[in-house]
Biotite code that builds the C-alpha atoms (Angstrom):
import biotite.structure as struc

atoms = struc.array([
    struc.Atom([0.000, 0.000, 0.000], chain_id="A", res_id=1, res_name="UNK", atom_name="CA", element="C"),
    struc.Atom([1.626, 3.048, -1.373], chain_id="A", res_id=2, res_name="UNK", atom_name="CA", element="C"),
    struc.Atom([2.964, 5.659, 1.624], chain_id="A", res_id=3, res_name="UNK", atom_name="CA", element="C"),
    struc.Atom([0.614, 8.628, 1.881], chain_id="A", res_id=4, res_name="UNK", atom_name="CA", element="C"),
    struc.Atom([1.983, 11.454, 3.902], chain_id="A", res_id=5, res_name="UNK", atom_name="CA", element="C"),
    struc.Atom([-0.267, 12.910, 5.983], chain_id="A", res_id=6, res_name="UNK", atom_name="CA", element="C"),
    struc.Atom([-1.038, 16.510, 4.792], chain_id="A", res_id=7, res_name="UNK", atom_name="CA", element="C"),
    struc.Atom([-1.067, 19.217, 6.999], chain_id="A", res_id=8, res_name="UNK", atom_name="CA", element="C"),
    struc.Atom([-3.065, 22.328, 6.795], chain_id="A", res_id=9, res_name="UNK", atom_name="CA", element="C"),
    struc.Atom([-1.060, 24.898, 6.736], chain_id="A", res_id=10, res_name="UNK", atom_name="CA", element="C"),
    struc.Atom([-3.505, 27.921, 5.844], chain_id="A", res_id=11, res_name="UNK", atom_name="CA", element="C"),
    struc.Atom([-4.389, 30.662, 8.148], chain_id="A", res_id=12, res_name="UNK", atom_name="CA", element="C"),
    struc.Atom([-7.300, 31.500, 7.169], chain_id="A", res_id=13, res_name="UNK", atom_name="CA", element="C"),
    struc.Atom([-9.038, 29.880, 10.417], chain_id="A", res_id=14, res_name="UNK", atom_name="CA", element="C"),
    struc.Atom([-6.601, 31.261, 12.747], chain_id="A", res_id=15, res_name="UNK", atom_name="CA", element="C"),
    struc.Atom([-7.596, 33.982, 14.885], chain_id="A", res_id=16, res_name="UNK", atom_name="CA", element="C"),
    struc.Atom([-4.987, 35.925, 16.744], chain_id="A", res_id=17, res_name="UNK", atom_name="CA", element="C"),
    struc.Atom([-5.570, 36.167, 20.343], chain_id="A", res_id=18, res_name="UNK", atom_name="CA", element="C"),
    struc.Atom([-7.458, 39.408, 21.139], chain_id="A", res_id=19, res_name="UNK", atom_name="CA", element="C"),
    struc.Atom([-5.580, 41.845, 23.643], chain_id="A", res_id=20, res_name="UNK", atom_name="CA", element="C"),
    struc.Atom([-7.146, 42.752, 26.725], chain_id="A", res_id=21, res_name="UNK", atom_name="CA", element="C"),
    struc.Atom([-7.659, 46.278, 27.726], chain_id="A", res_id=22, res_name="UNK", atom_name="CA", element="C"),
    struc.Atom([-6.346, 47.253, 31.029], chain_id="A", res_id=23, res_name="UNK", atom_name="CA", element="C"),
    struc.Atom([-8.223, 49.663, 32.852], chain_id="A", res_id=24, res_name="UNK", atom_name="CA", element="C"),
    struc.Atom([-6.305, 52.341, 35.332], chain_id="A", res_id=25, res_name="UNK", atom_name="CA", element="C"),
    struc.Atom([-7.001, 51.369, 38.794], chain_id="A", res_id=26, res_name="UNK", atom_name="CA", element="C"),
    struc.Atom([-9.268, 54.180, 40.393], chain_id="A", res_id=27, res_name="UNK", atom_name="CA", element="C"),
    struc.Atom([-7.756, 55.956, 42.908], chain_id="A", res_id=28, res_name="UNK", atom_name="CA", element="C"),
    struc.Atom([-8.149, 54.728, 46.240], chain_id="A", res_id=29, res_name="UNK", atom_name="CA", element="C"),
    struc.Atom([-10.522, 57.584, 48.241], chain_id="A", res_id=30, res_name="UNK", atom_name="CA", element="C"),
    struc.Atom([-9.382, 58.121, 51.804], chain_id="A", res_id=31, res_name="UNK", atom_name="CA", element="C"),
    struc.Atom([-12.857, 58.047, 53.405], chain_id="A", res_id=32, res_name="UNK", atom_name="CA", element="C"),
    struc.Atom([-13.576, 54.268, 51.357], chain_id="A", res_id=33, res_name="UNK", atom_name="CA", element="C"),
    struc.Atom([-10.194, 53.383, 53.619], chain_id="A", res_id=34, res_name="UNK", atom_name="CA", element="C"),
    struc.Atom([-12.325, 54.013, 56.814], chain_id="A", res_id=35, res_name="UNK", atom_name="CA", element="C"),
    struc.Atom([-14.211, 51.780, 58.162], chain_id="A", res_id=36, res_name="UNK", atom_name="CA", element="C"),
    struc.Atom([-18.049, 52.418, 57.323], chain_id="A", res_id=37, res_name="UNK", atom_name="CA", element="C"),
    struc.Atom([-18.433, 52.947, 61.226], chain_id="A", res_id=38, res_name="UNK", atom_name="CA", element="C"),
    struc.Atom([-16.542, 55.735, 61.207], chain_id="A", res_id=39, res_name="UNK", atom_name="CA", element="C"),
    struc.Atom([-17.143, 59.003, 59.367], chain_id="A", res_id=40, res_name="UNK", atom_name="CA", element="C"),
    struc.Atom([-14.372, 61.151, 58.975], chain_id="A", res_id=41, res_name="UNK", atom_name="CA", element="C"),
    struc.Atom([-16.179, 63.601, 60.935], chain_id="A", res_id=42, res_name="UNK", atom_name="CA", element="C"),
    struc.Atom([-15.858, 61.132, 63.580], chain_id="A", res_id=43, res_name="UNK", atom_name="CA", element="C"),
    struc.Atom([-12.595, 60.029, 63.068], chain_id="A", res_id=44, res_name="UNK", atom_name="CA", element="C"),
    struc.Atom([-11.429, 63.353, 63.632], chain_id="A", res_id=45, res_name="UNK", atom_name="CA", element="C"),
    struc.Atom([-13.320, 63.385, 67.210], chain_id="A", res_id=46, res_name="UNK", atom_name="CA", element="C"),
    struc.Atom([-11.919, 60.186, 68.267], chain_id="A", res_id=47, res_name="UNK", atom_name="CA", element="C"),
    struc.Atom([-8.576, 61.245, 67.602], chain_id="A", res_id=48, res_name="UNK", atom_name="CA", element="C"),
    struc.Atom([-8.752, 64.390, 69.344], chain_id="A", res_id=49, res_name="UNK", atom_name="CA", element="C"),
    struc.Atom([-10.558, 62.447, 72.381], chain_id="A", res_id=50, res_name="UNK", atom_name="CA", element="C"),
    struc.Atom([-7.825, 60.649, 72.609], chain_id="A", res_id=51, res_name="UNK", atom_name="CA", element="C"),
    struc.Atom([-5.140, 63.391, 72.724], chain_id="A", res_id=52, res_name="UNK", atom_name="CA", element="C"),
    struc.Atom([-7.241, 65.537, 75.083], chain_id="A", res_id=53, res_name="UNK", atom_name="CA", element="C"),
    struc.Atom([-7.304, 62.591, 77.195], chain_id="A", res_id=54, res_name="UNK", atom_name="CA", element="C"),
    struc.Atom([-3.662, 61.959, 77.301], chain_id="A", res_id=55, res_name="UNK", atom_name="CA", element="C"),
    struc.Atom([-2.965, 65.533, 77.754], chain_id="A", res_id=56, res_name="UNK", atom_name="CA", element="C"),
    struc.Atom([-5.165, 65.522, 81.259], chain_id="A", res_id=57, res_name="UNK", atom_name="CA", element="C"),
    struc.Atom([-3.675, 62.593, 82.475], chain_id="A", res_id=58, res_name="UNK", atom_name="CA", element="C"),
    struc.Atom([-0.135, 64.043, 82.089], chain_id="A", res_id=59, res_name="UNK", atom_name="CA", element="C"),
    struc.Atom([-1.383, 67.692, 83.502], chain_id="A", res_id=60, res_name="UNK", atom_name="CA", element="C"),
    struc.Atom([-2.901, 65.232, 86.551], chain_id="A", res_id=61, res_name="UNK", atom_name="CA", element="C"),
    struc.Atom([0.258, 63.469, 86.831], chain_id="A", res_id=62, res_name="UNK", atom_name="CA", element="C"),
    struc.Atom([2.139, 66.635, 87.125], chain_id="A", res_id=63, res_name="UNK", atom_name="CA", element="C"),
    struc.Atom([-0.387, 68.349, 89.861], chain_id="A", res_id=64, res_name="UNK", atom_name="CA", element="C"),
    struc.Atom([0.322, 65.537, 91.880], chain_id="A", res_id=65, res_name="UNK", atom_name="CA", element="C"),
    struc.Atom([3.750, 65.392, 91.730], chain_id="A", res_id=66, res_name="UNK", atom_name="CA", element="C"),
    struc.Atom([3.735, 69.100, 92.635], chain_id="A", res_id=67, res_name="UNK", atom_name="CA", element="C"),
    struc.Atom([1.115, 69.097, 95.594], chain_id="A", res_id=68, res_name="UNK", atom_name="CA", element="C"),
    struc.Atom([2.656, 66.275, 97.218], chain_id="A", res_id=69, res_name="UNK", atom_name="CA", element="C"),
    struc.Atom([6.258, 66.222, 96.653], chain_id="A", res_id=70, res_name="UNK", atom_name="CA", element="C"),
    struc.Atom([8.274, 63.471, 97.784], chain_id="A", res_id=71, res_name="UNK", atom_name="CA", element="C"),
    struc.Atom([10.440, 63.727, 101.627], chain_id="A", res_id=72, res_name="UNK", atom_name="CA", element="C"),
    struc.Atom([13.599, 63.824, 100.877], chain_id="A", res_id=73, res_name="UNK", atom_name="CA", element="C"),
    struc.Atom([15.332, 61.496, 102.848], chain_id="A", res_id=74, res_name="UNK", atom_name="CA", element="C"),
    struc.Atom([18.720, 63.463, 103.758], chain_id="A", res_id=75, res_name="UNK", atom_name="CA", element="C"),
    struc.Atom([16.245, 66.370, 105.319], chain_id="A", res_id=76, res_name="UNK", atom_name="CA", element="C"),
    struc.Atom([15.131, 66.280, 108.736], chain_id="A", res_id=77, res_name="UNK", atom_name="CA", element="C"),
    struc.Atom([11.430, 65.441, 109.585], chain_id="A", res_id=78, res_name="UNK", atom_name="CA", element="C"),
    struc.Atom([9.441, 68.549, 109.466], chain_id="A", res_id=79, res_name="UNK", atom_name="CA", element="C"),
    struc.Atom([8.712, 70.537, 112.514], chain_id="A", res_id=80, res_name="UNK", atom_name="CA", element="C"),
    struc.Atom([5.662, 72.687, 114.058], chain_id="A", res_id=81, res_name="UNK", atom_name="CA", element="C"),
    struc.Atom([4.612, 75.615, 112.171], chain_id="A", res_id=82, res_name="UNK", atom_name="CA", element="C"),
    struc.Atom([6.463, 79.097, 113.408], chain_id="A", res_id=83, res_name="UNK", atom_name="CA", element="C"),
    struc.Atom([3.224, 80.856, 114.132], chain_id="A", res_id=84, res_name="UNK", atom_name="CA", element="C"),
    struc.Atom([3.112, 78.604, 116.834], chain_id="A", res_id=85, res_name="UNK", atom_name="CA", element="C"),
    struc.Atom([6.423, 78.788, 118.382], chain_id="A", res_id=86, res_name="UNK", atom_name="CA", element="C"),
    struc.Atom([6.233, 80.578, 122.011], chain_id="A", res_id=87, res_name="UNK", atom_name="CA", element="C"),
    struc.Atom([8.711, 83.492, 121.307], chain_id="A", res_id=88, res_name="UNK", atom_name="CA", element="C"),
    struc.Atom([5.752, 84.684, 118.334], chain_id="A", res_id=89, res_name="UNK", atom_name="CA", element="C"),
    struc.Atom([2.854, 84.189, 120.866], chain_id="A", res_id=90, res_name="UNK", atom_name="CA", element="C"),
    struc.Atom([4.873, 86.092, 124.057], chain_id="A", res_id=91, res_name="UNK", atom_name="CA", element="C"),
    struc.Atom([5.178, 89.466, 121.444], chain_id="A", res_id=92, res_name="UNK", atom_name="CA", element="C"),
    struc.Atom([1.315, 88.921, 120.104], chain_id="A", res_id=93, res_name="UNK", atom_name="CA", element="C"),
    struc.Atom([0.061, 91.611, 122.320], chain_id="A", res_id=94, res_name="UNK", atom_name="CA", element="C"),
    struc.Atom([-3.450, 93.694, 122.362], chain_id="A", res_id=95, res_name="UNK", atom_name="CA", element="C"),
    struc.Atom([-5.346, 94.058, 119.274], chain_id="A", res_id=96, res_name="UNK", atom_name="CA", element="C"),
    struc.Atom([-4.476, 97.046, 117.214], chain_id="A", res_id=97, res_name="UNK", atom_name="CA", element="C"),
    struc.Atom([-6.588, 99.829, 116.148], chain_id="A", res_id=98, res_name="UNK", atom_name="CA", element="C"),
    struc.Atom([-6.027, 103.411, 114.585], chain_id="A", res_id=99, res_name="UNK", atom_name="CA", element="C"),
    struc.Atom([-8.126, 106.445, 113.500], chain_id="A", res_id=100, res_name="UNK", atom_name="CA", element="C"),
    struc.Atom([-7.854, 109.781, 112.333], chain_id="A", res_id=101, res_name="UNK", atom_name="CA", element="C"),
    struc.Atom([-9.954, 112.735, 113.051], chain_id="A", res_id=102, res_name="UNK", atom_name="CA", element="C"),
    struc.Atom([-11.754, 113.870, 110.557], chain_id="A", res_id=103, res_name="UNK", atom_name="CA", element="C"),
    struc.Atom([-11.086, 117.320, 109.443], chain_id="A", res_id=104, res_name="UNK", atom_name="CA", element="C"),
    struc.Atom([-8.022, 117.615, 111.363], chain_id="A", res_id=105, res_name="UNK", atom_name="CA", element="C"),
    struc.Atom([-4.570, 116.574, 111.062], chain_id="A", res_id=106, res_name="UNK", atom_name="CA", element="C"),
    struc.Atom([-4.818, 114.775, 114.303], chain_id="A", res_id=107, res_name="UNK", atom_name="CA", element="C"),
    struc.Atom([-4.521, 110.917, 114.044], chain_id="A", res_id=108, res_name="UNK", atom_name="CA", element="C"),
    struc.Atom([-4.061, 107.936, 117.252], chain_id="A", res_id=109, res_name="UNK", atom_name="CA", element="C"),
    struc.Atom([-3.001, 104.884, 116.881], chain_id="A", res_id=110, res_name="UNK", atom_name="CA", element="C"),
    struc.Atom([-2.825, 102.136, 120.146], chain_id="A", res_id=111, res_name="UNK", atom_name="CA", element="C"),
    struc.Atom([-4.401, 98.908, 121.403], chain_id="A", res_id=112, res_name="UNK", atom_name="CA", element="C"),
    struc.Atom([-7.799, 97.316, 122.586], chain_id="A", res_id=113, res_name="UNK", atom_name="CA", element="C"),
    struc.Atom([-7.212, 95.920, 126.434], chain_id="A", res_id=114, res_name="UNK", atom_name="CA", element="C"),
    struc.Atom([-9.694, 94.603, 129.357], chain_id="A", res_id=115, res_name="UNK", atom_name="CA", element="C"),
    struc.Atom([-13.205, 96.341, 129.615], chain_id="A", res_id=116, res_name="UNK", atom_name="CA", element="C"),
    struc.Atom([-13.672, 98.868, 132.000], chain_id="A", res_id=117, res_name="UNK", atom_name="CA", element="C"),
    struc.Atom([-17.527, 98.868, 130.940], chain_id="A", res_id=118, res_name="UNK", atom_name="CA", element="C"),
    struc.Atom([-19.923, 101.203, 128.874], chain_id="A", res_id=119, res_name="UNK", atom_name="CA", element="C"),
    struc.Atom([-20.819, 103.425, 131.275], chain_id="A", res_id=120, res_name="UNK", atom_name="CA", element="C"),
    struc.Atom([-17.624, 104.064, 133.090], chain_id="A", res_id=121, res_name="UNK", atom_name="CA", element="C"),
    struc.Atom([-15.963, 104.769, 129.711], chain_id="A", res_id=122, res_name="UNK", atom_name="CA", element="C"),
    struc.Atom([-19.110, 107.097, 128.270], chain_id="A", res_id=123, res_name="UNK", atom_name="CA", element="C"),
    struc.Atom([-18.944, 108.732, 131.755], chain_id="A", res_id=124, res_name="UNK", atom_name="CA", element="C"),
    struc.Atom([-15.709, 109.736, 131.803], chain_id="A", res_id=125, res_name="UNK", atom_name="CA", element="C"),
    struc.Atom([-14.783, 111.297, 127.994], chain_id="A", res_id=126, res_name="UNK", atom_name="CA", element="C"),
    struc.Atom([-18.303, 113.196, 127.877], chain_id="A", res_id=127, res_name="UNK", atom_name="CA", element="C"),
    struc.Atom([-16.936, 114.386, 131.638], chain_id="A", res_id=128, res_name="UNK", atom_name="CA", element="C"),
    struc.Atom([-13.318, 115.225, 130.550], chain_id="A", res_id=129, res_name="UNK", atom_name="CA", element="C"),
    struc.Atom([-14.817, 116.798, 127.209], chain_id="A", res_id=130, res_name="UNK", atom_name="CA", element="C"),
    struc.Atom([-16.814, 119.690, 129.355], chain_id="A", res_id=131, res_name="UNK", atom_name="CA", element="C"),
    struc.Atom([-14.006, 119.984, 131.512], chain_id="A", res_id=132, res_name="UNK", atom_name="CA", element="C"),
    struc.Atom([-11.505, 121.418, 128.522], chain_id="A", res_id=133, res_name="UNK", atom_name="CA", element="C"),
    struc.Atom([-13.994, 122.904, 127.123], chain_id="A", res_id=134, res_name="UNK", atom_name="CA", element="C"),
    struc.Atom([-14.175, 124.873, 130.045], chain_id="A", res_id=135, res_name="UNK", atom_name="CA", element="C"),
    struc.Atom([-11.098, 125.441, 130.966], chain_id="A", res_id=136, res_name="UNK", atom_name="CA", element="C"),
    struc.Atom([-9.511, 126.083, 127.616], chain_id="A", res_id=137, res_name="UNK", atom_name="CA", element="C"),
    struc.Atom([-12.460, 128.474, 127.033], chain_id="A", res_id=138, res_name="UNK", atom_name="CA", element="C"),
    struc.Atom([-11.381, 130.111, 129.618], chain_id="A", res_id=139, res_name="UNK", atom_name="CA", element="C"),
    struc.Atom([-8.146, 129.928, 130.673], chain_id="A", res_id=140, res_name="UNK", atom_name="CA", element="C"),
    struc.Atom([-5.698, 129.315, 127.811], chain_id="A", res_id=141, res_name="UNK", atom_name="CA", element="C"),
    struc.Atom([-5.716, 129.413, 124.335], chain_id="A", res_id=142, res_name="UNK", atom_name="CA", element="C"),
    struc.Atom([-6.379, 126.351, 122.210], chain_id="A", res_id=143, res_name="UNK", atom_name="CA", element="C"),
    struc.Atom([-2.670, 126.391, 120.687], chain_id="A", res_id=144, res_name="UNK", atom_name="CA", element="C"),
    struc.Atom([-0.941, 126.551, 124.240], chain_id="A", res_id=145, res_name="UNK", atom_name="CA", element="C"),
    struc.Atom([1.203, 124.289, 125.164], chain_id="A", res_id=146, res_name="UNK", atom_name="CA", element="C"),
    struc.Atom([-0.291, 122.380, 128.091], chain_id="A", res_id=147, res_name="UNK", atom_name="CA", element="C"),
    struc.Atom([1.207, 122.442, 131.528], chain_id="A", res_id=148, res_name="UNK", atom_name="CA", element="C"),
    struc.Atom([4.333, 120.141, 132.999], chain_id="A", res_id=149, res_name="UNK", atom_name="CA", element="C"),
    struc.Atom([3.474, 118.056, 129.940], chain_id="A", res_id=150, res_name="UNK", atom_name="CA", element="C"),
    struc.Atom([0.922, 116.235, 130.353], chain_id="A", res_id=151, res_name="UNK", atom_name="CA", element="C"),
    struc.Atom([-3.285, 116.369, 131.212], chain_id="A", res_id=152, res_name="UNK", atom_name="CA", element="C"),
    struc.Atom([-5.060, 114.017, 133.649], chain_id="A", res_id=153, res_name="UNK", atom_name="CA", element="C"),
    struc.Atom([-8.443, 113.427, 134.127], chain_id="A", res_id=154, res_name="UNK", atom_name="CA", element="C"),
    struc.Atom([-10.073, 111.170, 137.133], chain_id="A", res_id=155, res_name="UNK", atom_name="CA", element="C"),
    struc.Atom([-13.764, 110.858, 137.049], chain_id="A", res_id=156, res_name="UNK", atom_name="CA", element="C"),
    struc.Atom([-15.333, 109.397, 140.063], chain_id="A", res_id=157, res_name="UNK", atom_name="CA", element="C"),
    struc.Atom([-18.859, 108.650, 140.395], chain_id="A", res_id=158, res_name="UNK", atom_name="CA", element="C"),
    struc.Atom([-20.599, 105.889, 142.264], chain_id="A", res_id=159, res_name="UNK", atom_name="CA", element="C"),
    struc.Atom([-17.266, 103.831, 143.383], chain_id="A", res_id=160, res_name="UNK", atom_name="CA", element="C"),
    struc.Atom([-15.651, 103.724, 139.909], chain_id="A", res_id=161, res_name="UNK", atom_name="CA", element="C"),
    struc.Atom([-12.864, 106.053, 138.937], chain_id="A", res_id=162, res_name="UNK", atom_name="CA", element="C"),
    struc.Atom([-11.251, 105.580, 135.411], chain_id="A", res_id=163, res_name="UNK", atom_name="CA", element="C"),
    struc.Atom([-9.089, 108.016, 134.309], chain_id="A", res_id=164, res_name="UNK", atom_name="CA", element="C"),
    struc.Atom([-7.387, 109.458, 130.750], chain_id="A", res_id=165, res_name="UNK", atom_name="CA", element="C"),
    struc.Atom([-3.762, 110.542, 130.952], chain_id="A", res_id=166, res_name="UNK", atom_name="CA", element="C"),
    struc.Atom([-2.341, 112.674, 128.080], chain_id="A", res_id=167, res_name="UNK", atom_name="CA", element="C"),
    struc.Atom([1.440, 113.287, 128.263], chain_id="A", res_id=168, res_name="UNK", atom_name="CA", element="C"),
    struc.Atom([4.053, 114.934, 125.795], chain_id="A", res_id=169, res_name="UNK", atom_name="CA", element="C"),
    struc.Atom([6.730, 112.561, 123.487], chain_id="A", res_id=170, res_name="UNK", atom_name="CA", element="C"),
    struc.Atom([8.856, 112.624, 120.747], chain_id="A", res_id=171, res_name="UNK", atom_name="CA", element="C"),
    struc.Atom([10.414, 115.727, 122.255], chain_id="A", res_id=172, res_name="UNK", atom_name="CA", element="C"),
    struc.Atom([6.968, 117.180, 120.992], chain_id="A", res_id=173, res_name="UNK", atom_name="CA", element="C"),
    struc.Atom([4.912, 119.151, 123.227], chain_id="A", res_id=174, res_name="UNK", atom_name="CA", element="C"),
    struc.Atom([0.975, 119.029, 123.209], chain_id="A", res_id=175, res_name="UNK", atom_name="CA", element="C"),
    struc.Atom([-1.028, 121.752, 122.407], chain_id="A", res_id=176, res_name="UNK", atom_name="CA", element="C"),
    struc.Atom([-4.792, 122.204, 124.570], chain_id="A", res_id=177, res_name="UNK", atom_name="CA", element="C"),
    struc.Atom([-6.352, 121.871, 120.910], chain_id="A", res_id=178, res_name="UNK", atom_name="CA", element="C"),
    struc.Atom([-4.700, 118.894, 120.198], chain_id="A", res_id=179, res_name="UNK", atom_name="CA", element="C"),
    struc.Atom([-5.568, 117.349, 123.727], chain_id="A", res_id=180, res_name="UNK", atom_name="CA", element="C"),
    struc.Atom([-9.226, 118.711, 123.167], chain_id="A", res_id=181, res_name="UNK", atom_name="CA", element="C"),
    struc.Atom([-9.423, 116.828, 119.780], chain_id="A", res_id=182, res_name="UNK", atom_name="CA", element="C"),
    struc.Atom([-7.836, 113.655, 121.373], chain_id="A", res_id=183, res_name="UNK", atom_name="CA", element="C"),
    struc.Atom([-10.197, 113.152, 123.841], chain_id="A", res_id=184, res_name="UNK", atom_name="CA", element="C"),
    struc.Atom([-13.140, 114.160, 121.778], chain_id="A", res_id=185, res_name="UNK", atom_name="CA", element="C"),
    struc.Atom([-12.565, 111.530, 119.313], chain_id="A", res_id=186, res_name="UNK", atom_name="CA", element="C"),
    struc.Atom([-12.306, 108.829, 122.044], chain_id="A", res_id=187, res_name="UNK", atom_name="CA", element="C"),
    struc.Atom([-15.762, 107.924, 121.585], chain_id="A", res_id=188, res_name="UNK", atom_name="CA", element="C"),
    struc.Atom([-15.805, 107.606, 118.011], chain_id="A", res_id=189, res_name="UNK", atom_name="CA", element="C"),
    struc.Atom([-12.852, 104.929, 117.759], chain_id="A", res_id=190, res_name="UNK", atom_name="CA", element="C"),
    struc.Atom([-14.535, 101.737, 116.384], chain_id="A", res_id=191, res_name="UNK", atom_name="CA", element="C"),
    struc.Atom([-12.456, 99.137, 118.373], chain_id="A", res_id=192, res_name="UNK", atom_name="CA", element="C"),
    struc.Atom([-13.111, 100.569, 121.233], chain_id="A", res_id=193, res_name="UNK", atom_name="CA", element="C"),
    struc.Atom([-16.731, 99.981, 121.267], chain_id="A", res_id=194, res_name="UNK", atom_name="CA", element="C"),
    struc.Atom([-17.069, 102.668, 124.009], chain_id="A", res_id=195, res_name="UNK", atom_name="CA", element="C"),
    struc.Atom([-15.474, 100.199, 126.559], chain_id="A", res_id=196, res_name="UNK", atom_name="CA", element="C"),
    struc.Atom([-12.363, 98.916, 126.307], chain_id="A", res_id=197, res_name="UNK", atom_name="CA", element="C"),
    struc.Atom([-9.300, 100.424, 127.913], chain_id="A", res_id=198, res_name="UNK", atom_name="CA", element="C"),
    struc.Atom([-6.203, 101.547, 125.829], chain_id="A", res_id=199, res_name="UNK", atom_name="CA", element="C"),
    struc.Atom([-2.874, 102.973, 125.666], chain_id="A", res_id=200, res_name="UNK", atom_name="CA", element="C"),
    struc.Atom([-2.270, 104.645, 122.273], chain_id="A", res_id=201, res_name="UNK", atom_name="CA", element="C"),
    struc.Atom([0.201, 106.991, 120.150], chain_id="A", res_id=202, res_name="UNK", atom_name="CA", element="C"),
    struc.Atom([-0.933, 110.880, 119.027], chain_id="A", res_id=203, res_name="UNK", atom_name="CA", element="C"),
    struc.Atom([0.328, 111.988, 115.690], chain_id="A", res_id=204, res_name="UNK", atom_name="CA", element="C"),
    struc.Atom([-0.183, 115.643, 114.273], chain_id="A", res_id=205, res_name="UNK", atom_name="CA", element="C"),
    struc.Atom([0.409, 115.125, 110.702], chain_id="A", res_id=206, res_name="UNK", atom_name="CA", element="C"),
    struc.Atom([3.425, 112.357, 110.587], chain_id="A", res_id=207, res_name="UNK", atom_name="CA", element="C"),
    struc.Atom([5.148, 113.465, 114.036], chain_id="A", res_id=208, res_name="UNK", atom_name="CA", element="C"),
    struc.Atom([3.941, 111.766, 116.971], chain_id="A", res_id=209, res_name="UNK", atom_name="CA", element="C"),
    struc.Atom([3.309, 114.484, 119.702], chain_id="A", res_id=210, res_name="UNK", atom_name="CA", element="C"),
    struc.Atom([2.333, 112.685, 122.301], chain_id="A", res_id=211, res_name="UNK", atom_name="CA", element="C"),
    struc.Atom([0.927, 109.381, 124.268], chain_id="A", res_id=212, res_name="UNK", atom_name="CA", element="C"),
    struc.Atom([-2.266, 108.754, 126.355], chain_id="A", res_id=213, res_name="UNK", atom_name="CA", element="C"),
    struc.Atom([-4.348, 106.282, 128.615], chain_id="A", res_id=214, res_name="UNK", atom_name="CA", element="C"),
    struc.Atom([-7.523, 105.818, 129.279], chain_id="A", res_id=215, res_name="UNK", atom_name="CA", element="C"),
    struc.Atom([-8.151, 103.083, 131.859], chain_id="A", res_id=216, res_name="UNK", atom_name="CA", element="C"),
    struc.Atom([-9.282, 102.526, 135.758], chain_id="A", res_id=217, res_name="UNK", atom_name="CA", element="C"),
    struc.Atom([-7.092, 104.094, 138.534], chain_id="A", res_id=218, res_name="UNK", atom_name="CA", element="C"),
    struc.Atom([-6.653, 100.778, 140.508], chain_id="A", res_id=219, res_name="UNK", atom_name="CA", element="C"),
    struc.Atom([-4.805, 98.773, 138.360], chain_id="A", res_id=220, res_name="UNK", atom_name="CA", element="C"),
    struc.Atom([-6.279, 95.977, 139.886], chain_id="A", res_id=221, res_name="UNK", atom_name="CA", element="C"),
    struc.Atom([-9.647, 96.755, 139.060], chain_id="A", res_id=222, res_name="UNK", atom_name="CA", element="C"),
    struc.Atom([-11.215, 94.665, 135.918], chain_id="A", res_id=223, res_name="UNK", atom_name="CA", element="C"),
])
């Protein structure tokens, strides 16, 4: 049997060339697709700053603490009583303080509140000693004299009680009847004295203390 080669096809015409696929640009990726859909970026933002507003109050806390309550150190001796405490501050706490200044005048006292001597024993004796230099000033000398022997005493006794106010010179300043009038005048009107208290206290005319005073009972051992 004769050899018959086996034909091949070698046309073309059926072939079909592989068709190229068009690649598409990948879209670019949007940032709020990257979120998750819980979270907006509204409240992204929020969270975030949550959390950095929290961090930043537990440092400021941190640090309030450490400066409220710092820590002993241990080379330093244990802390002691307070020094408002300590007896040489409470020997030199004396009386309390008071001041005033006349008004309309350039006359101005400044001393302390002691033991009560009473209402009536005080009212009793300025309002006494007041018509007294009226009086006698009116009288007898002229307002800007210079009282006598330096100093001005006045004892008022009246039903078993005799306080007394004491005016005397200082400073190497001598006290004028005026100035004495004025002083014991304005006794009455000093707040802290509440029209009962005794005192000892400083007289100023202008910014030069003239003189001193008293005003308290004659026994000293009277309260």
């Amino acid at each position: 049997m004769p050899y018959r080669r086996a034909s091949q096809s070698t046309s073309t015409s059926s072939f079909k060339a592989p068709s190229l696929i068009s690649r598409k640009k990948a879209p670019t990726p949007n940032p709020t697709n990257i979120l998750p859909s819980a979270l907006s970026p509204t409240t992204a933002t929020m969270h975030i700053s949550g959390l950095a507003m929290t961090a930043a109050l537990c440092i400021t806390s941190t640090l309030s603490m450490s400066i409220a309550n710092p820590r002993p150190n241990p080379h330093l001796p244990a802390r002691g009583p307070s020094p408002s405490n300590s007896p040489a501050l409470m020997l030199r706490a004396g009386p309390d303080p008071w001041w005033y200044t006349v008004p309309g005048t350039t006359v101005g006292m400044t001393g302390t509140v002691q033991r009560s001597i009473g209402r009536v024993a005080f009212l009793a004796l300025v309002r006494a000693a007041t018509t007294y230099l009226e009086n006698f000033v009116g009288h007898y000398h002229n307002e800007n004299d210079l009282i006598q022997e330096g100093a001005f005493q006045y004892i008022y006794s009246a039903g078993g009680n005799t306080p007394l106010i004491l005016l005397e010179n200082a400073n190497n300043h001598q006290l004028t009847w005026q100035v004495v009038k004025t002083v014991v005048e304005a006794l009455v009107n000093v707040p802290e004295l509440q029209n009962r208290y005794e005192t000892t206290f400083k007289i100023y005319d202008g910014r030069n203390q003239v003189g001193k005073g008293t005003l308290k009972w004659m026994t000293s051992g009277r309260s």
